[in-house]
N, CA, C and O atoms as a MOPAC input file, in Angstrom:
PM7 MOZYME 1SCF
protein

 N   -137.19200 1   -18.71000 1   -87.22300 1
 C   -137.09300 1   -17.52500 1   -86.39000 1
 C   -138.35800 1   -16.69200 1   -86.56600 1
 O   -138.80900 1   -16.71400 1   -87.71100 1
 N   -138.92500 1   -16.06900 1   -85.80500 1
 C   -140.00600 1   -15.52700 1   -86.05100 1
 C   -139.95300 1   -14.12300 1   -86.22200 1
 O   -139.55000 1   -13.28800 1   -85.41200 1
 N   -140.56900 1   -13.88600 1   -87.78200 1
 C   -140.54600 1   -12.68900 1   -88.44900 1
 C   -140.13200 1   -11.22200 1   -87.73300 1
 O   -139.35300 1   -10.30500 1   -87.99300 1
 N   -141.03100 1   -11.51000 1   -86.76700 1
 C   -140.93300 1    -9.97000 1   -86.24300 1
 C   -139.66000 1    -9.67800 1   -86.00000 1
 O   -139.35700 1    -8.48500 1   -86.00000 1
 N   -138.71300 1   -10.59700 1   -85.76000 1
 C   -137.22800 1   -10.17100 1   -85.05200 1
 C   -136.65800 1    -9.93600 1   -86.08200 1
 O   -135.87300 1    -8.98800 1   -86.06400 1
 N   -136.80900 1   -10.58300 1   -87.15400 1
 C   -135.94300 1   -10.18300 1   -88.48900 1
 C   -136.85000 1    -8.99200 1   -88.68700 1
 O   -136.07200 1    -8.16000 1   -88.21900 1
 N   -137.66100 1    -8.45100 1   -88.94800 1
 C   -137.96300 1    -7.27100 1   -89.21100 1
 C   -137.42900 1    -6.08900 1   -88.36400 1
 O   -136.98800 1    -5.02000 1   -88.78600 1
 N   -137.58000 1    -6.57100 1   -86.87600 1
 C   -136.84800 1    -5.30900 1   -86.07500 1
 C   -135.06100 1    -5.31000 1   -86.25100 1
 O   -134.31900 1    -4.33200 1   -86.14800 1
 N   -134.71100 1    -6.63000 1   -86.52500 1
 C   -133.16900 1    -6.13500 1   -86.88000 1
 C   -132.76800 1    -5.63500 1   -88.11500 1
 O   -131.73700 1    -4.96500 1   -88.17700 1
 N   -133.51600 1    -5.89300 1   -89.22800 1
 C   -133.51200 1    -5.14900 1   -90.44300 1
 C   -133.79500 1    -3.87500 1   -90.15900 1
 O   -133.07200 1    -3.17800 1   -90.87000 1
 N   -134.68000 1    -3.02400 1   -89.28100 1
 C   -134.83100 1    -1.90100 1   -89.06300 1
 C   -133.94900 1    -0.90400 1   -88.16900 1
 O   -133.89700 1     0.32300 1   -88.07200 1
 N   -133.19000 1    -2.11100 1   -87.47700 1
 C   -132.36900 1    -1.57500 1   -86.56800 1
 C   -130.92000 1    -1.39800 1   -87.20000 1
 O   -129.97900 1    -0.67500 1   -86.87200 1
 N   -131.14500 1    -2.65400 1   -88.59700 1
 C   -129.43100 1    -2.28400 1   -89.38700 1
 C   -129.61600 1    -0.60000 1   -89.86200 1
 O   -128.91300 1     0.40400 1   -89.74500 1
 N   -130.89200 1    -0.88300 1   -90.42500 1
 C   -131.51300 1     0.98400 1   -91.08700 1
 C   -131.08800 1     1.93700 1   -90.64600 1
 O   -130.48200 1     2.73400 1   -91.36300 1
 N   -131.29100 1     2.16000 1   -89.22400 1
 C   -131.17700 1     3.13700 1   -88.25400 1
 C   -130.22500 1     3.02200 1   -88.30800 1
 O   -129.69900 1     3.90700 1   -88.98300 1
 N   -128.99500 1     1.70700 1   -87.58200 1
 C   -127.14100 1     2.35300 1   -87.65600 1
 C   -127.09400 1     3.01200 1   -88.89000 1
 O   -126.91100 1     4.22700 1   -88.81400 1
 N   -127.20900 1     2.53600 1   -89.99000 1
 C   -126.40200 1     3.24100 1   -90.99100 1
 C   -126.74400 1     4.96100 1   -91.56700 1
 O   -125.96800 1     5.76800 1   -92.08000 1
 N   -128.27500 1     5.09500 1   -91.22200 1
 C   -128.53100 1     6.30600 1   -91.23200 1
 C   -128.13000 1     7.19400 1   -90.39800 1
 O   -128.02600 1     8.38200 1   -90.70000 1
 N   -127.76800 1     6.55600 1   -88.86600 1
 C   -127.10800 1     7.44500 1   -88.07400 1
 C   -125.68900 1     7.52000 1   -88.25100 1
 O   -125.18800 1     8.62900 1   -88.06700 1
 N   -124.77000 1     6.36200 1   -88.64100 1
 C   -123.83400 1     6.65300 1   -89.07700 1
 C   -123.67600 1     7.31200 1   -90.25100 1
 O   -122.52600 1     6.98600 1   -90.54800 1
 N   -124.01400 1     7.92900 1   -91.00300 1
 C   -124.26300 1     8.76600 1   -92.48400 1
 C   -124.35600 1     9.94100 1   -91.55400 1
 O   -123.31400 1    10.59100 1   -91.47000 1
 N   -125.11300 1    10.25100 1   -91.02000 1
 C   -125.56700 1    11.57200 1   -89.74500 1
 C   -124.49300 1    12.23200 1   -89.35800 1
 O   -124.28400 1    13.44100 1   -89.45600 1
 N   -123.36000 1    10.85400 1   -88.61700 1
 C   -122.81300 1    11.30200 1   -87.68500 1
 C   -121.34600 1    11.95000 1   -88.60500 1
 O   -120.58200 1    12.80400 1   -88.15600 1
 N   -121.23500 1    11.30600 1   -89.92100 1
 C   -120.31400 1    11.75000 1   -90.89000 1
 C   -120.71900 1    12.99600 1   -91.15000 1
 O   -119.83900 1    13.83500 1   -90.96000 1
 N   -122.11600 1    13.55400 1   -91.65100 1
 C   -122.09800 1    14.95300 1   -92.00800 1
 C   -121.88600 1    15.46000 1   -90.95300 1
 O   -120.97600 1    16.24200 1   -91.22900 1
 N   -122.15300 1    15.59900 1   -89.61000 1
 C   -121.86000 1    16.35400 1   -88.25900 1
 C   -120.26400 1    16.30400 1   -88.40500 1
 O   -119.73500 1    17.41300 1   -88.48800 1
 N   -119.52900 1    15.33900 1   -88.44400 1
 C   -118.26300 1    15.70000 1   -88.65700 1
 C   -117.73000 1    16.71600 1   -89.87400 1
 O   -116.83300 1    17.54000 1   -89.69600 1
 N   -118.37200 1    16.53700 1   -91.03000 1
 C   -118.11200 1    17.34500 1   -92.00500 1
 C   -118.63500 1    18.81500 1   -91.75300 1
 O   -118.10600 1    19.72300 1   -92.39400 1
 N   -119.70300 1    19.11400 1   -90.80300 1
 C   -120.51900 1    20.35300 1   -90.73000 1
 C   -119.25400 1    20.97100 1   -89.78500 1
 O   -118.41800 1    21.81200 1   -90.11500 1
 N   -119.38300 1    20.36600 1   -88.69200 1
 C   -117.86900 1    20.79400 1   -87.99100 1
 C   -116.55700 1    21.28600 1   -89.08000 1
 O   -116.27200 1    22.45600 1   -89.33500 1
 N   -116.21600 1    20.68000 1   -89.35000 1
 C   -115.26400 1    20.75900 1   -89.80100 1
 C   -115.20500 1    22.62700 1   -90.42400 1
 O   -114.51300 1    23.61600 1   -90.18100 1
 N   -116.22800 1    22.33100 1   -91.20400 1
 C   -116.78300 1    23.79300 1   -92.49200 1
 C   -116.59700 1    24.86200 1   -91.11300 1
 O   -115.73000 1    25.72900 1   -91.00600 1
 N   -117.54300 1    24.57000 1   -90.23100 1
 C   -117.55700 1    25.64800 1   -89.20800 1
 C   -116.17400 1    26.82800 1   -88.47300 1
 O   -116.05000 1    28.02400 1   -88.20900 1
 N   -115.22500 1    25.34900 1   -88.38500 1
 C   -114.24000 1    25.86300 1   -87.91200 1
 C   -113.17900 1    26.43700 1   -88.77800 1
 O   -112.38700 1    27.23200 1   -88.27300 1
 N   -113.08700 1    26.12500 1   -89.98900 1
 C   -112.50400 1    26.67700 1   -91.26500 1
 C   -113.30200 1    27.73400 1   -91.38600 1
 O   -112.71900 1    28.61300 1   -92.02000 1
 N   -114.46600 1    28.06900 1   -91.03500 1
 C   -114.92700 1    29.63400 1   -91.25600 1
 C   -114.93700 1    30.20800 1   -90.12800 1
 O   -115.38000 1    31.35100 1   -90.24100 1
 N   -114.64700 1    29.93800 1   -89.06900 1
 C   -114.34700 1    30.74800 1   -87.28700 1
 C   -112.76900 1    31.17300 1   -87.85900 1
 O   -112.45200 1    32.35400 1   -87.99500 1
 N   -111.75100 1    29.93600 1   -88.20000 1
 C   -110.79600 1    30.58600 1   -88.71600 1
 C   -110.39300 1    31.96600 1   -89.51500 1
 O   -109.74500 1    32.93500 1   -89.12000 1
 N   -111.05200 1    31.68200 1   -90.86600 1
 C   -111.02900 1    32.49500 1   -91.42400 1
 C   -111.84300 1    34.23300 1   -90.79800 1
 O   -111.42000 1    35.38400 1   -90.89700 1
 N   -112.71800 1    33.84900 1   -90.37500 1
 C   -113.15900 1    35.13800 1   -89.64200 1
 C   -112.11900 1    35.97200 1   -88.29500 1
 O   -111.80400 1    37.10500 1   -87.93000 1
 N   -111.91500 1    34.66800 1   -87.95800 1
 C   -110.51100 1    35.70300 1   -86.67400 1
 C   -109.10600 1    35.92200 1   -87.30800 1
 O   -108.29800 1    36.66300 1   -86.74800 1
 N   -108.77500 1    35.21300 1   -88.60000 1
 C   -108.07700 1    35.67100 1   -89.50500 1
 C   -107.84100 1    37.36300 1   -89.84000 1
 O   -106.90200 1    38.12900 1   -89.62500 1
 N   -109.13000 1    37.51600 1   -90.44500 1
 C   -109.74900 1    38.48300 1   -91.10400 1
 C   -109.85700 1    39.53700 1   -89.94600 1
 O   -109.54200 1    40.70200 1   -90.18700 1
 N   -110.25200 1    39.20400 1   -88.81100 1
 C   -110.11300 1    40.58600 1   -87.38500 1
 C   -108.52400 1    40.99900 1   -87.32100 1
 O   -108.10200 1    42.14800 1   -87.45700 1
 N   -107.70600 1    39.79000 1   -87.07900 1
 C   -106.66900 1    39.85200 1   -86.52200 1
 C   -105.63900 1    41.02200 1   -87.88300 1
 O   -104.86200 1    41.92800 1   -87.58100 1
 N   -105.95800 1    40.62900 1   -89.10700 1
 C   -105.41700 1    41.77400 1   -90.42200 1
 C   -105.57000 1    42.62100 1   -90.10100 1
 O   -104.67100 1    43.42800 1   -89.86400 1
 N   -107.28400 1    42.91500 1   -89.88100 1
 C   -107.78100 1    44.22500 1   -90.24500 1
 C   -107.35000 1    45.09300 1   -88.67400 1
 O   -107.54100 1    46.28100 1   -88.41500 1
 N   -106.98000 1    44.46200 1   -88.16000 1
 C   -106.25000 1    45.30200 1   -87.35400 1
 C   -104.87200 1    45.69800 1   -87.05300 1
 O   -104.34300 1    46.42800 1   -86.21500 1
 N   -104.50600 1    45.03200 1   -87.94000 1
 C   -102.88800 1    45.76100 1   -88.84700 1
 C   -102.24100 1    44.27800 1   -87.43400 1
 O   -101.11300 1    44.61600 1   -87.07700 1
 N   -102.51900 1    43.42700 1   -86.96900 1
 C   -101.88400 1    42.42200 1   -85.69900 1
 C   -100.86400 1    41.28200 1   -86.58400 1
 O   -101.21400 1    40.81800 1   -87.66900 1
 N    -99.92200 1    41.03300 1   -86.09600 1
 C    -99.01300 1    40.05700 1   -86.73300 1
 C    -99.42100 1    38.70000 1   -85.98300 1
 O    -99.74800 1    38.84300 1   -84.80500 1
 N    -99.43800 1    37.73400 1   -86.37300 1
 C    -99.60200 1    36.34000 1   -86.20300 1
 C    -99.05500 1    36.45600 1   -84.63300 1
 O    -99.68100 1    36.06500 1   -83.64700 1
 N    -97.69900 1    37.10500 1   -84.63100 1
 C    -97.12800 1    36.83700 1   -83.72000 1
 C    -97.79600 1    37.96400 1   -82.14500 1
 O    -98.21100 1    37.42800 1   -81.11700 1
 N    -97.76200 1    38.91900 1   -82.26500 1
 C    -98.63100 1    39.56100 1   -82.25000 1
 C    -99.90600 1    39.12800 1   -81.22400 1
 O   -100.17800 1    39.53500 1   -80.09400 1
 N   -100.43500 1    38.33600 1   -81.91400 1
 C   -101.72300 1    37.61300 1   -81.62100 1
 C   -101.19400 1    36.52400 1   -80.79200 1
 O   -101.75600 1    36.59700 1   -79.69900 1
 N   -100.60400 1    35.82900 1   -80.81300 1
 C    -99.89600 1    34.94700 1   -80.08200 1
 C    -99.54500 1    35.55000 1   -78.52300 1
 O   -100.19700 1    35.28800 1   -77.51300 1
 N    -98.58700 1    36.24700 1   -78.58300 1
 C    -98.70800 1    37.12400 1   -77.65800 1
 C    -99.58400 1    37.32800 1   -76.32200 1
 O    -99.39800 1    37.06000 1   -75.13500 1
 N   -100.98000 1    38.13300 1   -77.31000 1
 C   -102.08500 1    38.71100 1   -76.65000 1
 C   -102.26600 1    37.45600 1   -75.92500 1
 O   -101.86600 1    37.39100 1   -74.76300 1
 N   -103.01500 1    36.11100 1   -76.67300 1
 C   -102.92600 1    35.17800 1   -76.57800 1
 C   -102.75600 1    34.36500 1   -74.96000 1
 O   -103.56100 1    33.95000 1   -74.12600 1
 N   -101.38700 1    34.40700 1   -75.05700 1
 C   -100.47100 1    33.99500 1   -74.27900 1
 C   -100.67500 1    34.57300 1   -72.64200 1
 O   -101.09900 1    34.02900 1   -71.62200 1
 N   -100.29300 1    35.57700 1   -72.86000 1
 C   -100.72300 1    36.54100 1   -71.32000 1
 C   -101.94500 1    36.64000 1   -70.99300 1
 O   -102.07600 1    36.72800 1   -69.77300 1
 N   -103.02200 1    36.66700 1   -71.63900 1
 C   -104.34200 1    36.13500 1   -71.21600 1
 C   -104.92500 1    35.18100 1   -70.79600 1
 O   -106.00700 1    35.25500 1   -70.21300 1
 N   -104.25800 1    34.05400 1   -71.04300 1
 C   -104.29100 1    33.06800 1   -70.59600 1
 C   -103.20500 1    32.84100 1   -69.12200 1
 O   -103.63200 1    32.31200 1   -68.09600 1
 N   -101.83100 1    33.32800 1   -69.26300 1
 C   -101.25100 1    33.69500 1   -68.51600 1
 C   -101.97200 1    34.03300 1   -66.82700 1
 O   -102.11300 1    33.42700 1   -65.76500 1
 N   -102.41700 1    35.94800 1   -67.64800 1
 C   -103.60900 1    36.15800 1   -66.37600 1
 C   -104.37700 1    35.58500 1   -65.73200 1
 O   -104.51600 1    35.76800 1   -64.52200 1
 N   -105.06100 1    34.73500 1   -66.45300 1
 C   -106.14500 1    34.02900 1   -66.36400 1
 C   -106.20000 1    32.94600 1   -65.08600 1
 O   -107.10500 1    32.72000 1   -64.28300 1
 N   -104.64900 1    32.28000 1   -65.25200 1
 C   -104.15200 1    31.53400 1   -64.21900 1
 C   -103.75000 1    32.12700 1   -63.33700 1
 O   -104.36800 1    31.69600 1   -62.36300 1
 N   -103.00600 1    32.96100 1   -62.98700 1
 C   -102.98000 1    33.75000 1   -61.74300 1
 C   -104.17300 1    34.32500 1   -61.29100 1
 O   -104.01800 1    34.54100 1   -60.09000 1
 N   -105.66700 1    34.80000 1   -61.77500 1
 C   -106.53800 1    35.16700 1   -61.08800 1
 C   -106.72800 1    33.55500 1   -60.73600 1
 O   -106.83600 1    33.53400 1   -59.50900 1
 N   -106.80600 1    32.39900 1   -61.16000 1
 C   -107.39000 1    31.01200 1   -60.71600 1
 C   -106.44100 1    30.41200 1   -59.66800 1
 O   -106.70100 1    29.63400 1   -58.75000 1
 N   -105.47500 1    30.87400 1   -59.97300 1
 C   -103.94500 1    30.44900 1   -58.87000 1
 C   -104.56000 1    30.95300 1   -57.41000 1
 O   -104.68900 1    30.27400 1   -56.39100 1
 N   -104.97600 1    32.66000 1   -57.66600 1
 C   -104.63900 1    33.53200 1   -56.30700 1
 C   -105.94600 1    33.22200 1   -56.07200 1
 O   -105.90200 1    33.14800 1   -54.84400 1
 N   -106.99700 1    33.00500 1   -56.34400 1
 C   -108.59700 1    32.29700 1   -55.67600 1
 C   -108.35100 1    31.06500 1   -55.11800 1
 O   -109.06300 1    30.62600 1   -54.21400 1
 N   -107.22400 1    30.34400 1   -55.65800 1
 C   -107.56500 1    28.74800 1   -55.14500 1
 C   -107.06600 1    29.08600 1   -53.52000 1
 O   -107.70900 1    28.79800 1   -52.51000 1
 N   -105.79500 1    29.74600 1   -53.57300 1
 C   -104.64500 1    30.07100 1   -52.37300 1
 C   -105.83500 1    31.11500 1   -51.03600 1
 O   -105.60200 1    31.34800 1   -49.85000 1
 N   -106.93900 1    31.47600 1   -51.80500 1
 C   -107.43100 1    32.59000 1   -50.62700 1
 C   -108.56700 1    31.97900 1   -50.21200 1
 O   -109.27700 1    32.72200 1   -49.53400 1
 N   -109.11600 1    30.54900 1   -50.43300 1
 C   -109.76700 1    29.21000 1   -50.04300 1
 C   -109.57300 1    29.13900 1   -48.49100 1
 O   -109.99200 1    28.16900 1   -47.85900 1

């Protein structure tokens, strides 16, 4: 077989595995991120004296709204 191809597939095993190593910390970086978005809207939602439920709520009807402004735009098409 001539060298060069074994050299480019040896280089090309290189590359998967370094990108797969990559693509593990990107999952792990994620991960950290959203455990600290958590904890930060955690920390709003206390400090504003809001119950879980509360927040749920707000939540809820905003999204709620949200669809009726997208409902009553689709209908005035």
């Amino acid at each position: 077989m001539n060298p060069k191809i074994e050299k480019l597939k040896q280089e090309r095993s290189k590359n998967t595995e370094k990108i797969s190593a990559l693509q593990e910390r990107n999952r792990k970086l994620s991960e950290q991120i959203t455990k600290l978005e958590n904890n930060d809207i955690v920390g709003l939602v206390r400090e504003i004296g809001m119950t879980p439920e509360q927040l749920a709520e707000l939540l809820a009807s905003k999204h709620d709204h949200e669809q009726e402004e997208t409902e009553g735009t689709a209908y005035e098409n």
